[in-house]
C-alpha positions as CSV (number, residue, x, y, z in Angstrom):
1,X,0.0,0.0,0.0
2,X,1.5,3.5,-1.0
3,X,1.2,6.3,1.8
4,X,1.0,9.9,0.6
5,X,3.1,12.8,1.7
6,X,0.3,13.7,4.7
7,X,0.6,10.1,6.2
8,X,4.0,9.9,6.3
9,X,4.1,13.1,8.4
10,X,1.4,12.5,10.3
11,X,3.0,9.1,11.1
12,X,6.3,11.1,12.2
13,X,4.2,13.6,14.5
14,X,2.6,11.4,16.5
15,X,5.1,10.8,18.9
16,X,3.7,10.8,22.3
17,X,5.6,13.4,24.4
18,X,6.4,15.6,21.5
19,X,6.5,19.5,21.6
20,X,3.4,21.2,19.9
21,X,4.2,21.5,15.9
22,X,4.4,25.5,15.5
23,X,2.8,26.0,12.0
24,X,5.3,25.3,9.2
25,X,5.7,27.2,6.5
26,X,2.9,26.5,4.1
27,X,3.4,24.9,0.3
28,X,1.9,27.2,-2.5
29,X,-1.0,24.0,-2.9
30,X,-1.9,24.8,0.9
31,X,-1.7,28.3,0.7
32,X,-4.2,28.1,-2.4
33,X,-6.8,25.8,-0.3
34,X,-6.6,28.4,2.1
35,X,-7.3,31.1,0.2
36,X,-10.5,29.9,-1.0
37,X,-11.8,30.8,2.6
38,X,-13.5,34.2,3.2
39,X,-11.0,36.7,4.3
40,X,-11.8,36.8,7.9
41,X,-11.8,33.5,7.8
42,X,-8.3,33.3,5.9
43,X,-6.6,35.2,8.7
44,X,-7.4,32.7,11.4
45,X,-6.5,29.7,9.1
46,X,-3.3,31.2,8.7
47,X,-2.5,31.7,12.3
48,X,-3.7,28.4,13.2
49,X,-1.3,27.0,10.8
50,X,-2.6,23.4,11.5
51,X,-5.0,21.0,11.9
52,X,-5.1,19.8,15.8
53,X,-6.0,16.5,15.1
54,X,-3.5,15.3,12.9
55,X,-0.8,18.0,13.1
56,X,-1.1,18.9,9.2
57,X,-0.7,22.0,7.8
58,X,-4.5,23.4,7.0
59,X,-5.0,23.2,3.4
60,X,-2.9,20.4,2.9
61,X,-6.1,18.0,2.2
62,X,-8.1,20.7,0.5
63,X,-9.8,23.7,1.9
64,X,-9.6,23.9,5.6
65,X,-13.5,22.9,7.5
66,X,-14.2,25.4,9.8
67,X,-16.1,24.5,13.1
68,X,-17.0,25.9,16.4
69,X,-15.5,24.4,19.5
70,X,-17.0,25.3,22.4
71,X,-17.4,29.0,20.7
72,X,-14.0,28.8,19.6
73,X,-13.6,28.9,15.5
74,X,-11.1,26.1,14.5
75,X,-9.9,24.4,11.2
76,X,-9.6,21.1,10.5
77,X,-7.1,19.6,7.8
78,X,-10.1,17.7,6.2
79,X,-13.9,16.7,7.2
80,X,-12.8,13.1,8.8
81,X,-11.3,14.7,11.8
82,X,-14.7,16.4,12.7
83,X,-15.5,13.2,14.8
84,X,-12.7,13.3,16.7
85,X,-13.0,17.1,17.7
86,X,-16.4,16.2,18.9
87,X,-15.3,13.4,21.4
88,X,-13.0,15.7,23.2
89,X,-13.1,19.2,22.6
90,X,-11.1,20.4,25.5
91,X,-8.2,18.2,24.3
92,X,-8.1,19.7,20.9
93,X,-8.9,23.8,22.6
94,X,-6.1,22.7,25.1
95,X,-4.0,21.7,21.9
96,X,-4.6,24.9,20.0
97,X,-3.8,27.1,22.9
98,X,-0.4,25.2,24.0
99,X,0.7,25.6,19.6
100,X,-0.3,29.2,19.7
101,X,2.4,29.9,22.8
């Protein structure tokens, strides 16, 4: 079975223990995804930087799904992780506000 690109990371950032990922520098493909967003909407993406589920980059799997945590916009790297956010949302706020320090 061939992994894409996203798996292979994904694989490599789920190292229990492990530092928050600070957003990396985005690809021009992300940056594009990410721009299909409103503007206001854009801006946050951006300084999310990535998904808290899976540690991607936002836009790497297509434009970014927005949600609301607990009141809290936040961007998911694709629609799968939605389930996820929704069994623990205080994980993934807790997640967001540790990456953002």
């Amino acid at each position: 079975k061939e992994t894409s690109k996203a798996e292979e990371r994904s694989a490599k950032t789920k190292t229990k223990g492990k530092q928050p990922l600070a957003p990396k520098k985005l690809s021009a493909e992300e940056v594009q995804n990410i721009e299909q967003l409103s503007a206001a909407d854009r801006e946050l993406a951006l300084a999310q930087g990535i998904c808290p589920i899976t540690d991607q980059p936002l836009g790497s799997m297509g434009v970014p799904p927005k949600i609301s945590v607990k009141g809290q916009t936040v961007f998911l790297c694709c629609a799968g992780c939605e389930p996820k956010v929704k069994r623990d949302p205080d994980k993934v706020l807790k997640k967001l506000a540790e990456t953002k320090k």
